[in-house]
C-alpha positions as CSV (number, residue, x, y, z in Angstrom):
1,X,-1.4,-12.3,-54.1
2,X,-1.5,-15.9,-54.0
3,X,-4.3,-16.6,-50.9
4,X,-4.3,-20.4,-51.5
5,X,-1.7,-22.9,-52.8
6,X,-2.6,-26.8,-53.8
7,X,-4.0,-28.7,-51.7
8,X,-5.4,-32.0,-53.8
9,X,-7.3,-34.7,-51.4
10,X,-6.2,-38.3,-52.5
11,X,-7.4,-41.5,-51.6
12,X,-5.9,-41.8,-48.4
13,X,-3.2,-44.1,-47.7
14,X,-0.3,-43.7,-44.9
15,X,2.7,-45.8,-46.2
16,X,5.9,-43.8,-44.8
17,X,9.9,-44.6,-46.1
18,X,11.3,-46.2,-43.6
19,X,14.3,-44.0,-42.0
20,X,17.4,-43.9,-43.2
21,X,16.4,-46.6,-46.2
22,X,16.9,-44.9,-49.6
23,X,16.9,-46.1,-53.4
24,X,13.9,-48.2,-54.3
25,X,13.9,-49.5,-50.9
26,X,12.9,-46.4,-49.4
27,X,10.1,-46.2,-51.3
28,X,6.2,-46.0,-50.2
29,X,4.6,-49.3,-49.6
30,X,2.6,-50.9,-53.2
31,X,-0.6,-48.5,-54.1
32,X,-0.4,-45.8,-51.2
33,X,-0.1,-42.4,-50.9
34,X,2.3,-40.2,-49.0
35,X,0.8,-36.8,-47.2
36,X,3.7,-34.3,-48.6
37,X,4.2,-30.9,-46.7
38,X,6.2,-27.6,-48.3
39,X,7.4,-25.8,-45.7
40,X,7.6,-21.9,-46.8
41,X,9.1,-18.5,-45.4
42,X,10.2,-15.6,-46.4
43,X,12.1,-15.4,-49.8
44,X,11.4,-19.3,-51.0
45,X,12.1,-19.6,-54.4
46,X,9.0,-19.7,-56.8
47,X,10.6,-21.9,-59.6
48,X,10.8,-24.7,-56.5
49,X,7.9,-24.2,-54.9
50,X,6.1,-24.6,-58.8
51,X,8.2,-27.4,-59.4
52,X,7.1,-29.3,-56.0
53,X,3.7,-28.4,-56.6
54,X,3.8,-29.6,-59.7
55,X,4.6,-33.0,-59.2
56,X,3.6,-33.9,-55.4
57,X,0.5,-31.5,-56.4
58,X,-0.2,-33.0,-59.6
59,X,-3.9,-34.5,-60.3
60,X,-2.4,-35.5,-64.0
61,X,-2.0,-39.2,-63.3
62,X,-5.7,-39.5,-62.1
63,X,-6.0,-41.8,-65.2
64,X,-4.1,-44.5,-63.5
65,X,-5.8,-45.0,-60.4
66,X,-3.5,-44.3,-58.2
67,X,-3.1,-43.1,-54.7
68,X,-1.6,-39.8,-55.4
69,X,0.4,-37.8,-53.0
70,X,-1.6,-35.3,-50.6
71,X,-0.1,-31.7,-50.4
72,X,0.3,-28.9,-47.6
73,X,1.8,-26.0,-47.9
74,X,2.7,-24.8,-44.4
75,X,3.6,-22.1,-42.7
76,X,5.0,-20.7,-39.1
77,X,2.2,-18.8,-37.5
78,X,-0.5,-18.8,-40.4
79,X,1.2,-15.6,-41.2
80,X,2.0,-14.8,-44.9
81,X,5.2,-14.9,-46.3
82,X,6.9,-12.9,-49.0
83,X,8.5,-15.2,-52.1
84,X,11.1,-14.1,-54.2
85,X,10.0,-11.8,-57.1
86,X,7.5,-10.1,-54.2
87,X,4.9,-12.3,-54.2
88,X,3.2,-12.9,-51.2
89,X,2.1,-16.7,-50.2
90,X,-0.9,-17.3,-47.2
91,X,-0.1,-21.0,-46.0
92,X,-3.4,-22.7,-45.7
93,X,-1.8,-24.9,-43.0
94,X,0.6,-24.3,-39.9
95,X,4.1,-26.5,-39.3
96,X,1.8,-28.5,-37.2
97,X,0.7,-30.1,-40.2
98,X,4.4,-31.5,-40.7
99,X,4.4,-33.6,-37.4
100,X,1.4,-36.0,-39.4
101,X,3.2,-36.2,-43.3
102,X,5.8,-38.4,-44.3
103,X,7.5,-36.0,-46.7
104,X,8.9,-32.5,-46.0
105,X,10.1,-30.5,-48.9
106,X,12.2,-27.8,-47.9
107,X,12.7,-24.6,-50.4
108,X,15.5,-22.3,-50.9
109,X,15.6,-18.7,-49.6
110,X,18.5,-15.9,-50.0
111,X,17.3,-14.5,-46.3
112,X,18.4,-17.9,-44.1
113,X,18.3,-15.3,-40.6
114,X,14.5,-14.8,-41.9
115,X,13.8,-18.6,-41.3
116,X,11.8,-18.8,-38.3
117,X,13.5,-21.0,-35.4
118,X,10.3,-23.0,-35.6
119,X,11.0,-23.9,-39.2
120,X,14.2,-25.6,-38.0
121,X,12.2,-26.9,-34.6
122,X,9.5,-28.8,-37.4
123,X,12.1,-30.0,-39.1
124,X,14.4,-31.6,-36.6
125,X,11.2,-33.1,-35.0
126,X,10.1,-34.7,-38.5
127,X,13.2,-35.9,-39.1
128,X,13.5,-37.4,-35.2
129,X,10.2,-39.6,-36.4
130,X,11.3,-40.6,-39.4
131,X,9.9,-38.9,-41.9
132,X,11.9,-37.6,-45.3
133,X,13.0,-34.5,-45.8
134,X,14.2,-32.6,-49.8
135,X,15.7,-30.3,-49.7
136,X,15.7,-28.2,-52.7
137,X,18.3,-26.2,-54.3
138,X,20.0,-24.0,-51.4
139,X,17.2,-25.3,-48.9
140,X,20.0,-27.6,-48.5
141,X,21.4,-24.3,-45.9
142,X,18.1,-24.8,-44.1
143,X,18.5,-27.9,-43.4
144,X,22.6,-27.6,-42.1
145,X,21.2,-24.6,-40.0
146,X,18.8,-27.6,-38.5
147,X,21.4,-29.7,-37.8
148,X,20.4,-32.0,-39.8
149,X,23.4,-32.5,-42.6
150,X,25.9,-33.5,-39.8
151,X,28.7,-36.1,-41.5
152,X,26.1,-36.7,-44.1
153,X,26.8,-36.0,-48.2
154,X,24.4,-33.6,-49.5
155,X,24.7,-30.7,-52.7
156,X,23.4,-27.5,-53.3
157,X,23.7,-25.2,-56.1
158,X,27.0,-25.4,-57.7
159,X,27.8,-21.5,-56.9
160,X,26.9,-21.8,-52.8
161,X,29.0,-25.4,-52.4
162,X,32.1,-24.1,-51.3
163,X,29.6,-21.7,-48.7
164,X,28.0,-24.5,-47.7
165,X,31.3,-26.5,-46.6
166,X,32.8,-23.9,-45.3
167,X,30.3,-22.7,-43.3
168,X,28.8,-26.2,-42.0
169,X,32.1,-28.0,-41.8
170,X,30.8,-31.3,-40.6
171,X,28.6,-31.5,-43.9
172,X,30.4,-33.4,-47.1
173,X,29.3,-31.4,-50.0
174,X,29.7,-33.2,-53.1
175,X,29.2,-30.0,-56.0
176,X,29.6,-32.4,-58.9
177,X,26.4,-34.2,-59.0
178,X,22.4,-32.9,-59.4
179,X,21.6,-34.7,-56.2
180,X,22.1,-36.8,-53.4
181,X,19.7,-39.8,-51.9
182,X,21.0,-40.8,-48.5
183,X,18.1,-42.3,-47.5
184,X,15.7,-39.9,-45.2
185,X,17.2,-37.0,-46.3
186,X,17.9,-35.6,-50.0
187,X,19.3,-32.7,-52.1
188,X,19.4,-31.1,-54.7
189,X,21.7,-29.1,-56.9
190,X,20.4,-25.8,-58.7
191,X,16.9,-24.9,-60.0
192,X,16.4,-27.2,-62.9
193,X,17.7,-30.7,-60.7
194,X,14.7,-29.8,-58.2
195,X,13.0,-31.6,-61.1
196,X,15.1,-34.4,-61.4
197,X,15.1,-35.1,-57.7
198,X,11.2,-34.6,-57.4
199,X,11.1,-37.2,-60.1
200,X,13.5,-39.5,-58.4
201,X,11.1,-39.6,-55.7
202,X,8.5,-40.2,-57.7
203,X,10.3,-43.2,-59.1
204,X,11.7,-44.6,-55.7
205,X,7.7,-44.2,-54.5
206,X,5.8,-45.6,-57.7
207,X,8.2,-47.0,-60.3
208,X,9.9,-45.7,-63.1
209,X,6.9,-46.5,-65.8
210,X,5.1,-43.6,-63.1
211,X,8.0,-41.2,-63.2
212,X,8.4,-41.6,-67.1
213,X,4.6,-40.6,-67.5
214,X,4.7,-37.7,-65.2
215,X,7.9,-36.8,-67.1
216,X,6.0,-36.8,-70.4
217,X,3.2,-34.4,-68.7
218,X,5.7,-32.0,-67.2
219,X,7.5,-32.0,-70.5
220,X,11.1,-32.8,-69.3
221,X,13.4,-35.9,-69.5
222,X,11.8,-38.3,-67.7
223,X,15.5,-39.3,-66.5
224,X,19.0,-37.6,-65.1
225,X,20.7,-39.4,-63.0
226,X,21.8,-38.1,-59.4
227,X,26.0,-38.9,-60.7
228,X,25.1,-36.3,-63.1
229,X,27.3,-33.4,-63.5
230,X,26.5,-30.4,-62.3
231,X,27.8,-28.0,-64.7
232,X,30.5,-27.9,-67.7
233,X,33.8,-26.5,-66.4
234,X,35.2,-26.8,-69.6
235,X,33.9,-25.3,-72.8
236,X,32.7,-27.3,-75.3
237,X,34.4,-27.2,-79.1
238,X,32.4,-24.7,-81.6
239,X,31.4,-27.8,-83.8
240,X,27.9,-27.9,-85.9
241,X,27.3,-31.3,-84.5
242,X,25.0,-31.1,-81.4
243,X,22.1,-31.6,-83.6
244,X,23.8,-34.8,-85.1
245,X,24.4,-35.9,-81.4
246,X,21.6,-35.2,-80.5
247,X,20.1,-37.5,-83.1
248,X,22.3,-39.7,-82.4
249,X,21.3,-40.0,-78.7
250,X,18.2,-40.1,-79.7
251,X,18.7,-43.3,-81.6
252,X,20.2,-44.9,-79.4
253,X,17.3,-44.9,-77.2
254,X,15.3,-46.5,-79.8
255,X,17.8,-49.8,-80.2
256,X,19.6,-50.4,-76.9
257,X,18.8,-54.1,-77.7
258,X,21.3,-54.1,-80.4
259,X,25.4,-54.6,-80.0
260,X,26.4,-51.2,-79.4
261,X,30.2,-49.6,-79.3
262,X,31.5,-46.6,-78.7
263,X,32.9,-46.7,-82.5
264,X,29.2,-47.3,-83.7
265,X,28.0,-44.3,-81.8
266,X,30.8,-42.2,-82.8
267,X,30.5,-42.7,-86.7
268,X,26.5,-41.8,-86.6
269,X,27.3,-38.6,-85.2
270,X,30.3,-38.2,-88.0
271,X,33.0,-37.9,-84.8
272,X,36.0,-39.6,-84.1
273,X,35.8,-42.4,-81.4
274,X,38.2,-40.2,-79.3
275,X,36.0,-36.5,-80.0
276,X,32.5,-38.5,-79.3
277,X,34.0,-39.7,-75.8
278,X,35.4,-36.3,-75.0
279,X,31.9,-34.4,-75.7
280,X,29.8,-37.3,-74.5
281,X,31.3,-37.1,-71.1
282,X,31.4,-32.8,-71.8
283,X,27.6,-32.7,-72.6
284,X,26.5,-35.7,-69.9
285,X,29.1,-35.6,-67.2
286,X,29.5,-39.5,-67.8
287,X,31.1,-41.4,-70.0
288,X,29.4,-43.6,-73.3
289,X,29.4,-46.4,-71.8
290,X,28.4,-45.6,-68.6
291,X,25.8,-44.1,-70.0
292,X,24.5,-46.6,-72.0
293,X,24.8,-49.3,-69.2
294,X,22.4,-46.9,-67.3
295,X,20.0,-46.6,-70.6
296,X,19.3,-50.0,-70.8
297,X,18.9,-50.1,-66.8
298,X,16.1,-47.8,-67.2
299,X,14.5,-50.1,-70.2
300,X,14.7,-53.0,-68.0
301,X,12.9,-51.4,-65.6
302,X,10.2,-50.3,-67.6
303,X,9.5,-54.4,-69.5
304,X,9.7,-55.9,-65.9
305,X,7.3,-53.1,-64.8
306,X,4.8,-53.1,-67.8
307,X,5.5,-56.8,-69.0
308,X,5.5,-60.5,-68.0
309,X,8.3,-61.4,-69.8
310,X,10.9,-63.8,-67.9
311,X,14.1,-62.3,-66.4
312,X,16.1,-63.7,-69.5
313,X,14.0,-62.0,-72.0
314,X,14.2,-58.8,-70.6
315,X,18.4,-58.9,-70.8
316,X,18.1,-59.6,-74.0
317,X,15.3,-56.8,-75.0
318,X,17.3,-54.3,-72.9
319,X,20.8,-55.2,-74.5
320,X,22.0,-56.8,-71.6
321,X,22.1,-60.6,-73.7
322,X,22.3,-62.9,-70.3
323,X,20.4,-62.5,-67.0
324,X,23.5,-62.9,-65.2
325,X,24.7,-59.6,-66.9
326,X,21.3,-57.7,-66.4
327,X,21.0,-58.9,-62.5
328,X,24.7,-57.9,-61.8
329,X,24.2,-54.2,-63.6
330,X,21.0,-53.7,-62.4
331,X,22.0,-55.0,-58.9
332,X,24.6,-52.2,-58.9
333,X,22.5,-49.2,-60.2
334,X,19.3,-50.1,-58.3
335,X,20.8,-51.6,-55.4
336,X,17.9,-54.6,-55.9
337,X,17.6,-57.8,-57.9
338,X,15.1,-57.4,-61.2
339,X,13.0,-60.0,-59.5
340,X,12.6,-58.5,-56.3
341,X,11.8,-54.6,-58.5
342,X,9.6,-56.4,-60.6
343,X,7.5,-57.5,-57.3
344,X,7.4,-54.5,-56.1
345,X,6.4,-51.9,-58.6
346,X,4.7,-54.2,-61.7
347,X,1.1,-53.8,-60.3
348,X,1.7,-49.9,-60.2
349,X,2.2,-49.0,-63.7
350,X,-0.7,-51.7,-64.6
């Protein structure tokens, strides 16, 4: 029995995302914290709950002086509530406690007529004030039942999208990525992208250097992009190659300042230009070059974050050669200018 769940005090600190902002925008203002709540009921998932505890929960980044997130796992009623796999939570705080945080995470449940109607009352009334709400793998039927998804693109699990749309008609459920980020309110596709959207928060709150070290505690990748695919529809060839692509990937990471081609890539994992693109896009659910483009994003990030080096030397030490080419790429995956990034989240990840 599980009597008590996190609950880590932080140096307090009330910066909220501003409605409807999303991206780095949306983010919480330089060096404060965000009060977090996790709203459970009966039959939340444990691998989401753990995974939001984890990382809104986590006293792992102490070391940087941060403002860390402060957690509340809440309740309708103070009553307990039974979990998947028959565990039984007590909620150390009531939904009252939602109507004072600035982020809501909501879990997934295989019982949605368990939900208590004042779940769904907390919710629509956090979301009337501006707060953000996650929604975490099939919490994303939680939040339609709220009325909250209406004409808005949101994901769930890959197996529950086509429930999800037909059901809630007015939602557009997009099953091929891990999540969406529409500004106050965000998904998530099945158990495993609960991490990748938790660290996308994270990121859009703190900056990647931030997410990248929490990554490295948590021991997963400290990046998958939201475009990512879902799943693999189609099976990949029986080739003893993924440890050679793997490699390969892996170098990549280490010289995305050098000239790189799809032909390059394609001869160090001992592929043809045409099989490396097929599997890339198989195993990734984007293409090279996309994918590299992206890479180099995330490097940029990391010098203007951690370094003082001018605009122009970061292109070139991310593989982007000119700043025009690194502003227009970075312009259109971050939706903001390197300058204006590199204000905003440098002093964080000093």
């Amino acid at each position: 029995m599980i009597d008590v769940m996190r609950d880590f005090p932080a140096t307090s600190g009330s910066g909220r995302p501003a409605a409807g902002s999303g991206g780095t925008s949306g983010g919480m203002s330089a060096g404060a914290a965000g009060n977090v709540a996790i709203v459970v009921y009966d039959g939340v998932g444990m691998f989401e709950l753990g995974v939001a505890c984890d990382v809104f929960g986590s006293n792992d980044l102490a070391d940087l002086g941060l403002p860390w997130y402060r957690l509340f796992i809440c309740g309708a009623g103070g009553a307990p509530v039974a979990a998947d796999g028959g565990l039984r939570i007590h909620p150390p705080f009531g939904l009252e406690r939602t109507r004072r945080v600035d982020t809501v995470v909501v879990l997934p449940t295989d019982r949605l007529d368990a939900v208590p109607t004042e779940v769904f009352d907390a919710l629509r009334r956090a979301h009337a004030r501006g707060c953000r709400i996650i929604s975490l793998c099939t919490g994303a039927f939680v939040l339609a039942e709220a009325g909250l998804l209406e004409g808005r693109r949101a994901t769930t699990h890959w197996t529950e999208c086509d429930d999800l749309a037909r059901i809630y008609t007015d939602v557009r459920v997009d099953p091929g990525v891990l999540y969406v980020d529409d500004g106050d309110i965000l998904t998530s596709a099945g158990s495993a992208a609960s991490i990748d959207l938790c660290l996308h928060v994270v990121r859009c709150d703190y900056g990647s250097e931030v997410a990248t070290r929490l990554a490295r505690q948590l021991v997963v990748p400290p990046q998958r992009d939201g475009g990512q695919a879902q799943y693999i529809d189609v099976p990949l060839p029986t080739l003893d190659s993924s440890s050679l692509f793997a490699d390969t990937i892996a170098w990549v990471q280490g010289h995305l300042d050098e000239p790189l081609t799809v032909s390059d890539l394609a001869a160090r994992s001992a592929m043809s230009p045409r099989t490396f693109a097929r599997q890339f896009v198989a195993v990734t659910g984007t293409t090279p070059h996309q994918w590299l483009q992206r890479q180099r994003v995330h490097l940029a990030q990391r010098l203007l974050e951690t370094t003082d080096l001018s605009v122009e030397s970061v292109a070139v030490g991310s593989g982007f050669c000119t700043a025009g080419n690194l502003r227009k790429h970075f312009n259109r995956i971050m939706h903001t200018s390197p300058q204006a990034y590199r204000r905003t989240f440098a002093l964080r990840a000093g």
